[in-house]
Structure formats: structure tokens, C-alpha cells
C-alpha positions as CSV (number, residue, x, y, z in Angstrom):
1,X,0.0,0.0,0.0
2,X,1.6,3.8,-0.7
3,X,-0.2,6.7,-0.3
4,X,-1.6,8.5,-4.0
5,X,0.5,10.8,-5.8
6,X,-2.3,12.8,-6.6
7,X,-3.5,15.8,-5.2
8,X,-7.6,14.9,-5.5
9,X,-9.2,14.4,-2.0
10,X,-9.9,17.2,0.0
11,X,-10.0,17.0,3.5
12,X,-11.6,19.5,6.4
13,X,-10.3,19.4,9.7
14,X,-12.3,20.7,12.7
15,X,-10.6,22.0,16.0
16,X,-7.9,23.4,17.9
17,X,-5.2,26.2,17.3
18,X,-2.9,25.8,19.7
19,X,0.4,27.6,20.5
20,X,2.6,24.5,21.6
21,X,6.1,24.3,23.8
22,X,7.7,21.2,23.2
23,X,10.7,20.7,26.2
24,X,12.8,17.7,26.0
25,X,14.4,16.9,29.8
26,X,16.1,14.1,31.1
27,X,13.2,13.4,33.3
28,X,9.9,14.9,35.0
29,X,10.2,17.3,38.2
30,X,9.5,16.8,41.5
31,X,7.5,19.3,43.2
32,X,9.5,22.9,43.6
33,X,12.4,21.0,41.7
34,X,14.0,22.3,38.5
35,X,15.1,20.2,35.5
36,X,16.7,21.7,32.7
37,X,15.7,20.8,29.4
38,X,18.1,20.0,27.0
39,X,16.3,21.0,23.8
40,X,13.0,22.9,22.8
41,X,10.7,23.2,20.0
42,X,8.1,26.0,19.6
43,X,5.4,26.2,16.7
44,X,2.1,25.2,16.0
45,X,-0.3,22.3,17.6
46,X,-3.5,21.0,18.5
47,X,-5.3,17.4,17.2
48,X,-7.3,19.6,14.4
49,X,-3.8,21.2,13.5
50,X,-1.4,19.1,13.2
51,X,-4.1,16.4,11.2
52,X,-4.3,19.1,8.6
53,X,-0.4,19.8,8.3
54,X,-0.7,16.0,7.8
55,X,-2.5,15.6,5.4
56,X,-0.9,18.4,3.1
57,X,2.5,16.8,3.7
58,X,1.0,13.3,3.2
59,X,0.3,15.1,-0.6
60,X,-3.5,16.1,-0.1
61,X,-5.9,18.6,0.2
62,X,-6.6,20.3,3.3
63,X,-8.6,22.9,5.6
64,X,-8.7,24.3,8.7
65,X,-11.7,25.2,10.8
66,X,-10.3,27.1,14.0
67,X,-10.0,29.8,15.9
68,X,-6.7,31.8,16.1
69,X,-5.7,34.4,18.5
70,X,-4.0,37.8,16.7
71,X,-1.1,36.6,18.9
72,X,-0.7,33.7,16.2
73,X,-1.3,35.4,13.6
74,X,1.4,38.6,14.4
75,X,4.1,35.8,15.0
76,X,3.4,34.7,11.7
77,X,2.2,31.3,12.6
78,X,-0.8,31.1,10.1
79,X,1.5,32.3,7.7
80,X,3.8,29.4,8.6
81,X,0.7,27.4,8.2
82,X,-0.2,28.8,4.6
83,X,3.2,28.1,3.6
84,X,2.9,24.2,5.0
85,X,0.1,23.7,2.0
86,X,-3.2,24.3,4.3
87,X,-6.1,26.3,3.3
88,X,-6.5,29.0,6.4
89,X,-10.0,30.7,4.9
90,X,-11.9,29.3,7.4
91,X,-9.4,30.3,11.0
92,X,-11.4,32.7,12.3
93,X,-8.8,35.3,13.9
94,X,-9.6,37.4,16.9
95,X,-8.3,38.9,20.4
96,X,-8.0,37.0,23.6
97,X,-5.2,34.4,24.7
98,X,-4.5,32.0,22.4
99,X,-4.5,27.7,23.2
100,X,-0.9,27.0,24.6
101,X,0.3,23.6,25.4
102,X,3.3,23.0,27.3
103,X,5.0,19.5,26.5
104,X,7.7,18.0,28.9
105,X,8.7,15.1,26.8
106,X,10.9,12.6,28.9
107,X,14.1,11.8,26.4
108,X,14.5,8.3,25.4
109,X,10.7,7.4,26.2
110,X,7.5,8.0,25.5
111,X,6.3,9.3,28.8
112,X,5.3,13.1,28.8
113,X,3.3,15.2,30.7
114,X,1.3,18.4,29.5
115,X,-0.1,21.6,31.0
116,X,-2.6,23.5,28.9
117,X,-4.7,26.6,28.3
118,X,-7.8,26.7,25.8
119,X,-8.0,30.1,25.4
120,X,-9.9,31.3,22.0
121,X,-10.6,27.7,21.6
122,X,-12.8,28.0,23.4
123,X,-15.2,30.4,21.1
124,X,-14.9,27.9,17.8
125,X,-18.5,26.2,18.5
126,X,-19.8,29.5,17.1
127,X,-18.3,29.2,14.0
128,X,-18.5,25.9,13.1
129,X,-21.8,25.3,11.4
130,X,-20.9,28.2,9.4
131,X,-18.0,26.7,8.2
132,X,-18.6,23.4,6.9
133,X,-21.9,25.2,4.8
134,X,-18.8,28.1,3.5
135,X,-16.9,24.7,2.3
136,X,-17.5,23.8,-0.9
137,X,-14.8,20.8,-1.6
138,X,-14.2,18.6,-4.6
139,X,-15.0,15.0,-4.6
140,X,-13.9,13.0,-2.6
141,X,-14.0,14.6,0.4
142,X,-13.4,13.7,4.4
143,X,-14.5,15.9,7.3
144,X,-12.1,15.6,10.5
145,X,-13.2,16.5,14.2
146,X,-10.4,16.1,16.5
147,X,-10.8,17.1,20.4
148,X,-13.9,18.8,20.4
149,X,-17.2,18.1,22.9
150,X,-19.2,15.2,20.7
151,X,-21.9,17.9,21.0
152,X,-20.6,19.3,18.2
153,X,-21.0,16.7,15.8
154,X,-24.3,17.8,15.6
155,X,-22.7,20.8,12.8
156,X,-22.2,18.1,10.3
157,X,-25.9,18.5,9.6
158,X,-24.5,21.4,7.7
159,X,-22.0,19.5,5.7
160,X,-21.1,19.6,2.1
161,X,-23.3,16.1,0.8
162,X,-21.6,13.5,-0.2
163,X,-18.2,14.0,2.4
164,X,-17.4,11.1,4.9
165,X,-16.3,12.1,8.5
166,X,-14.2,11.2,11.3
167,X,-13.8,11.5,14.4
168,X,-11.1,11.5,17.7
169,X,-12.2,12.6,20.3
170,X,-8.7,12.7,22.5
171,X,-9.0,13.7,26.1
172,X,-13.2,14.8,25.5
173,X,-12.7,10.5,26.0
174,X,-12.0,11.2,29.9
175,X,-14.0,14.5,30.4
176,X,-17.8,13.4,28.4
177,X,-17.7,9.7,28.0
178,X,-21.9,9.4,28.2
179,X,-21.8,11.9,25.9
180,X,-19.4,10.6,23.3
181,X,-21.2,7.5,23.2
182,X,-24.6,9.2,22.9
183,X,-23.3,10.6,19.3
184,X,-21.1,8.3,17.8
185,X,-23.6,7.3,15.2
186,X,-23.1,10.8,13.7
187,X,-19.7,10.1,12.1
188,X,-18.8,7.6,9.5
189,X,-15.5,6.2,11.8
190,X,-14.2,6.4,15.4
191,X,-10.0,6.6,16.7
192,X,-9.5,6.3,19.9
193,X,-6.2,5.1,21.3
194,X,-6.2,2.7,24.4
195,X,-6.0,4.5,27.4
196,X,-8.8,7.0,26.2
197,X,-10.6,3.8,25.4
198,X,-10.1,2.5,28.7
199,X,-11.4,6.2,30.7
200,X,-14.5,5.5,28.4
201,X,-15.1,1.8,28.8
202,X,-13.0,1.0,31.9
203,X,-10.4,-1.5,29.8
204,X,-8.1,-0.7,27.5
205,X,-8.2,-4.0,25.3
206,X,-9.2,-3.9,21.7
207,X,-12.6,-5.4,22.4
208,X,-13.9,-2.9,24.6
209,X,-14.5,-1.2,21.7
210,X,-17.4,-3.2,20.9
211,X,-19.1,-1.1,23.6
212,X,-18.4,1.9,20.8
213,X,-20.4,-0.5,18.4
214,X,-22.9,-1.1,20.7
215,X,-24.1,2.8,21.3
216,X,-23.7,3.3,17.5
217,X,-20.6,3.7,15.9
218,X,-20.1,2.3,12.3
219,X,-16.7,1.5,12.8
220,X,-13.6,2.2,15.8
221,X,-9.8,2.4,14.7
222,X,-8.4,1.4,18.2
223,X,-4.7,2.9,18.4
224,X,-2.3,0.8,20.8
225,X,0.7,3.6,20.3
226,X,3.9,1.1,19.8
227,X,2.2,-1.6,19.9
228,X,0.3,-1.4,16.5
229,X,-3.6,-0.8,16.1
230,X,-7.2,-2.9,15.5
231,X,-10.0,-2.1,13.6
232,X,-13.4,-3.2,14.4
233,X,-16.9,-2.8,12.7
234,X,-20.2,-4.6,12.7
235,X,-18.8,-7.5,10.1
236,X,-15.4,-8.4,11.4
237,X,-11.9,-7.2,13.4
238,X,-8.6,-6.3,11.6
239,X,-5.4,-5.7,13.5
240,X,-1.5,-4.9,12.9
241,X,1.3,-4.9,15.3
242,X,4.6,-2.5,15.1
243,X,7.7,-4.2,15.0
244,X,10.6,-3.1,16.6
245,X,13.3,-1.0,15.7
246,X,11.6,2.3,15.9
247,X,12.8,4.4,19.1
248,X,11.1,7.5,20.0
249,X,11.9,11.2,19.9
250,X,8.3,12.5,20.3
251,X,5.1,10.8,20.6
252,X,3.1,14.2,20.4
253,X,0.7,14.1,17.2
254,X,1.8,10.6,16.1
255,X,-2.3,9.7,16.3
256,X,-3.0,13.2,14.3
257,X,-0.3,11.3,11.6
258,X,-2.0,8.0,12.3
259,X,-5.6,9.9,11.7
260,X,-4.2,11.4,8.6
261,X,-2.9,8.5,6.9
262,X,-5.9,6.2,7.8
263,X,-8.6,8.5,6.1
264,X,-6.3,9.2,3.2
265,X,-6.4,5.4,2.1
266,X,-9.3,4.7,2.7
267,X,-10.3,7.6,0.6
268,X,-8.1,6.5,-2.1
269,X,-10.2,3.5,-2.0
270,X,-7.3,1.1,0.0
271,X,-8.1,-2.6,1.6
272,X,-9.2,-1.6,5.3
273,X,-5.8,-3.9,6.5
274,X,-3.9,-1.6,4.2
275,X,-5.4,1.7,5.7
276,X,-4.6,0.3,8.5
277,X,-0.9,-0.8,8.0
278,X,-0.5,2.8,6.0
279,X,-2.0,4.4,9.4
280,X,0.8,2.7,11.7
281,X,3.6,3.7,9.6
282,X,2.7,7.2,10.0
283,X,2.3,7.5,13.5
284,X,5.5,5.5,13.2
285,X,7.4,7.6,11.1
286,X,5.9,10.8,13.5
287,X,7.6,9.6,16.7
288,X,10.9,10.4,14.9
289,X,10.3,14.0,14.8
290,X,10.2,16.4,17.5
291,X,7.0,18.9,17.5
292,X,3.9,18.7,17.4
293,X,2.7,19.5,14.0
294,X,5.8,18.9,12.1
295,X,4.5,15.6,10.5
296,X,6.5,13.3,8.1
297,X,6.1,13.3,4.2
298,X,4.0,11.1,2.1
299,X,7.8,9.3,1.3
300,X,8.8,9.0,4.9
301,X,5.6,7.3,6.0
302,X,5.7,4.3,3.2
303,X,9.3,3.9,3.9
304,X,8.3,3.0,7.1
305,X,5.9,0.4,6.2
306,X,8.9,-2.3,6.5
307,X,8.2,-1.6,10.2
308,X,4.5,-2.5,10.6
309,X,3.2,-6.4,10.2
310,X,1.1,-7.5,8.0
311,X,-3.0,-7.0,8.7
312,X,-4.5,-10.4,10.8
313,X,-8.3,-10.6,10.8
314,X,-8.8,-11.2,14.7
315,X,-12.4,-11.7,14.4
316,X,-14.3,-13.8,17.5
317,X,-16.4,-16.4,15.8
């Protein structure tokens, strides 16, 4: 499976700006303690945010349906954005604070720890029914929500027809499980990774997410980090392992990659194994790189293919 050459699906991705601080120490403070961090990486982040970066480096379309502070924008962030391949018509831009994100990345692991502000964030539920009816996309086309209330899959009433959607819900997992599972028959697919899976469901196995199926969803892309990823739906289970050899730099946005990749094949019409396989190498091939949104290329994520197993149906008769 590679990823197309061609530049014809367009892809919408709903969410977060956020202004993000990557710090690489040799480990996590203590209380009142002081570690100094040994490398740092500032630029743009958020689940909506990097997904779209993504997908323009992965060598499609993509939009961005956000809010941005004027503090972005003067440090010539959207620009930065613009200049990454992603469509910024539909970042609404206005005063307040902007979303930061502090990220204390333990070298050598994949342990991190995170402090975070919304700020404007907070005022995009406003804007977003407006935007997917201001979208007027070529065919085929995919609609991403990443870490917004499930709430607000109620806007993709006013979608363009015809557009599949997503969704990954990230920490809204912990902070609204009843309410996650009350709409997830409004999208067309689910990710979650494992331990969000397990703050919804209370277990962190695969096959919790048949509770997902249960309230409504289509289909859940369960994302085990390292150890691969499973795929369930109402007709069967799919599911790929990682092998070794990768070591991580920085596990921040290596689901937004994984996200990325997934609804890319799929769109391109790929086997649901190969999505799947195509899906690990990029959240594979993320972990190399530090920062948030800087996400690999569509060449980086197939050569990294030689790193996931093949797709085992691990359906329960």
C-alpha cells in the first residue's frame, strides 16, 4: 500500500489552534524541583492542527476550521501554516489568549506530561456550522473533528453532501464519555487510542470497543501507540502490530499522523488492512520528529511500512 501521488481528495479538519512548547528533559520534576531541558521546539499544535499539516504533507488537500488568537497570527504562525500547504480561509482570527500547550517530553521514552490553556478555543462552536456550509470541496472529500465536545457533531448537519467524517475525540474520552457514546452514530468512523478507550469503557483491550459498536458507531480504529492498532466494525476485526526498531523522539501528534494517513487510504479506496498498516507507519514515522505539527512526508511514511506487520483478521467467531 503507498499513499496516492495525486492531489484529489480534500479534507476538512475541525478543531484546535494551539500555541505549543515542546521541552525535551532528562526526566519529570519533583514538586519545587528544576530540570533543565536540553532541547526545545516552539510552533504550532492542537489534534485539528497538526491532522491538517498531515494531510498536506501526506500530498493532499486540506482545511482548517479554527479559531486563532491575533497573537498567532502577528508571530506569523498562520502564515507558517499557509506556507505548510493548508487552506487558512476558514481560521477565524480574533483577540483574547491563544491555546498553549506546554510539552515536557521525557528523552529516550514515551512518557510526557502536559499543561494546557484553551484560550480562543474556546469560542470555535460559534463558528463551526458556518463553516462546513462556507466549504465547498471537490469530490472525494473527508471531514475531521479532533478534540472537540461530541456535542458538536451535531454541525455536520450542515455538511457539504456527499463528504465522509471522522472523528477522535482525545482527552473529550476522559472528560464526556456518556456523551461521546450518545453521538457516535453521527460520524462515518471512530480513533481512539487505548488509554482513552479504557477512561470511556474501563479496559483498554481492543474489544472494549465493541461497547463503541454497541451505542452506534459504524466502525472504531483502536490505536495501541507502539504496539500497532485494530480495527473493528459490525462485520469483522482487523489488526496490525509494530515491529521493533523504531525508538522514539516524540510521541506528540503521532495519532493526528495516524488519523491522517488512515482517512487518506481509505479515501483513495485502499483494503481496510492496508489503511490500517499505512495508518501505523505514519504515527511511526511521527515519533521520529520532534514537535507537534511537524509531520513526516508522504515518502517517509511508506518507507516505514517495513516496520509494521502484515493485517490479521482477529475476528471472535
Amino acid at each position: 500500500m503507498v499513499l496516492p501521488r495525486d492531489r484529489g481528495q480534500w479534507h476538512l479538519a475541525v478543531g484546535n489552534i494551539n500555541l505549543d512548547i515542546s521541552l525535551y528533559v532528562p526526566r519529570l520534576p519533583e514538586p519545587e524541583e528544576v530540570v533543565f531541558a536540553e532541547e526545545a521546539w516552539i510552533g504550532l499544535g492542537g489534534a485539528a492542527t497538526n491532522y491538517a499539516v498531515a494531510i498536506s504533507r501526506m500530498g493532499q488537500r486540506s482545511r482548517l476550521l479554527a479559531v486563532a488568537s491575533g497573537i498567532v497570527e502577528r508571530l506569523g504562525l498562520l502564515k507558517a501554516l499557509e506556507d505548510a500547504g493548508v487552506d487558512t480561509s476558514s481560521i477565524a482570527v480574533m483577540g483574547g489568549s491563544p491555546g498553549i500547550v506546554v510539552v515536557m517530553n521525557v528523552i529516550g521514552g514515551s512518557h510526557k506530561s502536559r499543561v494546557a490553556m484553551r484560550g480562543v478555543n474556546t469560542r470555535l462552536p460559534s463558528f463551526i456550522e458556518e463553516g462546513l456550509r462556507s466549504w465547498t470541496p471537490g469530490s472525494p472529500c473527508h471531514i475531521h473533528l479532533a478534540s472537540i465536545p461530541p456535542a458538536l457533531l451535531s454541525s455536520l448537519n450542515a455538511a457539504p453532501t456527499g463528504c465522509t467524517s471522522s472523528y477522535d475525540p482525545g482527552g473529550e474520552a476522559f472528560r464526556r464519555g456518556a456523551e461521546l457514546l450518545a453521538w457516535l452514530s453521527a460520524v462515518d468512523w471512530v480513533f481512539i487510542n487505548t488509554s482513552e478507550l479504557k477512561g470511556l469503557t474501563g479496559r483498554g483491550e481492543a474489544l472494549a470497543a465493541i461497547k463503541l459498536l454497541e451505542a452506534g458507531a459504524r466502525m472504531v480504529v483502536v490505536k495501541h501507540g507502539s504496539g500497532g492498532a485494530t480495527l473493528l466494525s459490525r462485520t469483522g476485526c482487523i489488526t496490525v502490530s509494530r515491529l521493533p526498531g523504531v525508538k522514539p523522539v516524540d510521541v506528540t501528534g503521532a495519532g493526528d499522523a495516524f488519523d491522517a494517513a488512515f482517512n487518506i487510504a481509505v479515501k483513495a479506496g485502499a483494503d481496510l488492512g492496508d489503511a490500517l498498516r499505512v495508518a501505523s507507519a505514519a504515527g511511526s514515522a511521527k515519533v521520529l520528529k520532534k514537535g507537534s505539527s511537524n509531520m513526516p512526508s508522504r515518502e517517509e511514511v511508506e518507507a516505514m511500512l517495513r516496520h509494521v506487520g502484515e493485517a490479521v483478521d482477529c475476528s471472535v467467531s
